[in-house]
C-alpha positions in Angstrom: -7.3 -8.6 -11.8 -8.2 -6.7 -8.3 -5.5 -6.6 -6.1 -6.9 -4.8 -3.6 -9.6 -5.5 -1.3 -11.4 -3.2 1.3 -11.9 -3.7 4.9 -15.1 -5.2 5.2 -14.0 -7.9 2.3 -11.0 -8.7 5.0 -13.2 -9.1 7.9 -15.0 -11.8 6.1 -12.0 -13.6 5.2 -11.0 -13.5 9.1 -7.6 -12.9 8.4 -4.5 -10.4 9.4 -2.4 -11.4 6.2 -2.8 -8.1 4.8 -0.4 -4.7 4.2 -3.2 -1.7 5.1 -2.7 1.0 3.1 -4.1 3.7 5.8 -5.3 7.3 4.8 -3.1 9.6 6.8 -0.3 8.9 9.8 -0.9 6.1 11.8 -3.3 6.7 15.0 -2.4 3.7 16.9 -5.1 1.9 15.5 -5.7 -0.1 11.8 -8.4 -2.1 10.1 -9.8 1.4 9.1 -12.8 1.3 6.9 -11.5 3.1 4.0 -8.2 1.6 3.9 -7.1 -0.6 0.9 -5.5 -3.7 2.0 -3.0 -5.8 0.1 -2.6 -9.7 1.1 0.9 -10.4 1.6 0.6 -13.2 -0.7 0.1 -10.6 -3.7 2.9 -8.3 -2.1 5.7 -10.7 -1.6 5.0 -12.5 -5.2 4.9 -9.2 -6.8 8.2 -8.1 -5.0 7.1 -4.6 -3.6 9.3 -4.9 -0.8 12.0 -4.4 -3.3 10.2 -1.2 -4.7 9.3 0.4 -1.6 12.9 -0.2 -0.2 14.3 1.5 -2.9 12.2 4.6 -2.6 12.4 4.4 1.5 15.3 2.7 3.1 13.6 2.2 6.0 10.7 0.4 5.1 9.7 -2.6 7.0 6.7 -4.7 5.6 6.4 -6.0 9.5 6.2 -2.2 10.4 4.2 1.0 10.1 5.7 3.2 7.6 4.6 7.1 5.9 4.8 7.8 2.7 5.1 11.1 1.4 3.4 12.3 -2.6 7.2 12.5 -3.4 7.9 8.8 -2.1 4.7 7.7 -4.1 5.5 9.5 -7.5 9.1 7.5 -7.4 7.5 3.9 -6.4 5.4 5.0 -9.6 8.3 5.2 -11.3 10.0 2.3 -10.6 6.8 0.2 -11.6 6.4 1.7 -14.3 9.9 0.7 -15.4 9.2 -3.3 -13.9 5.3 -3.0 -15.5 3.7 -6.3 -16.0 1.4 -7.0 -12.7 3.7 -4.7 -10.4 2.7 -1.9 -12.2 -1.0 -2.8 -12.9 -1.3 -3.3 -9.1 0.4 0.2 -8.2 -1.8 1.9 -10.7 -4.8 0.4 -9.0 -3.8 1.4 -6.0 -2.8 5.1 -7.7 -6.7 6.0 -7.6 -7.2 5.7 -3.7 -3.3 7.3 -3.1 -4.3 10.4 -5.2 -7.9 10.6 -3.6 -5.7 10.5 0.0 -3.7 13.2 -1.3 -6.4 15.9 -2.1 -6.8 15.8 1.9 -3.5 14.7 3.4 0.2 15.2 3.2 0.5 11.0 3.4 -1.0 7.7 3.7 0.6 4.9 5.8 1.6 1.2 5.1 0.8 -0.5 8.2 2.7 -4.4 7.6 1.9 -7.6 8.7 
């Protein structure tokens, strides 16, 4: 199963419902073309909130958050322990973080 879709798969779905994963810091603008974007159906029934709170106490899925290769490596962790679908999903997303990294120090959760 896909849990992420891209941009352009968004746009024709006409809806805002999605967490962008954004390369970089956040410019002030989102809906980026190589994003990856999560619906926050998938997110809130796979409980990432929980994950990513753990790794950054300050994470807000209605906010814009950073997250460092250290940060990453950790919510990696903690899927792996949950596995099942969180950690299929965090592993598809793994490609595009890792693909970030080779060019920046962090990619941004933008939330609904």
């Amino acid at each position: 199963m896909g849990y992420f879709i891209t941009e352009a798969e968004r746009k024709a779905l006409h809806s805002t419902c999605f967490h962008e994963f954004m390369k970089s810091e956040y410019n002030g603008e989102c809906w980026h073309e190589d994003s990856l974007l999560l619906s926050d159906d998938e997110f809130s029934r796979l409980g990432l909130y929980k994950i990513f709170k753990k790794v950054i106490p300050d994470y807000d899925p209605y906010g814009i958050v950073s997250v460092m290769r250290e940060q990453w490596e950790q919510v990696k962790i903690l899927a792996e322990k949950a596995g099942g679908e969180i950690l299929e999903c965090i592993l598809e997303a793994d490609k595009w973080v890792n693909a970030c990294f080779e060019e920046f120090d962090r990619f941004t959760i933008c939330g609904i």
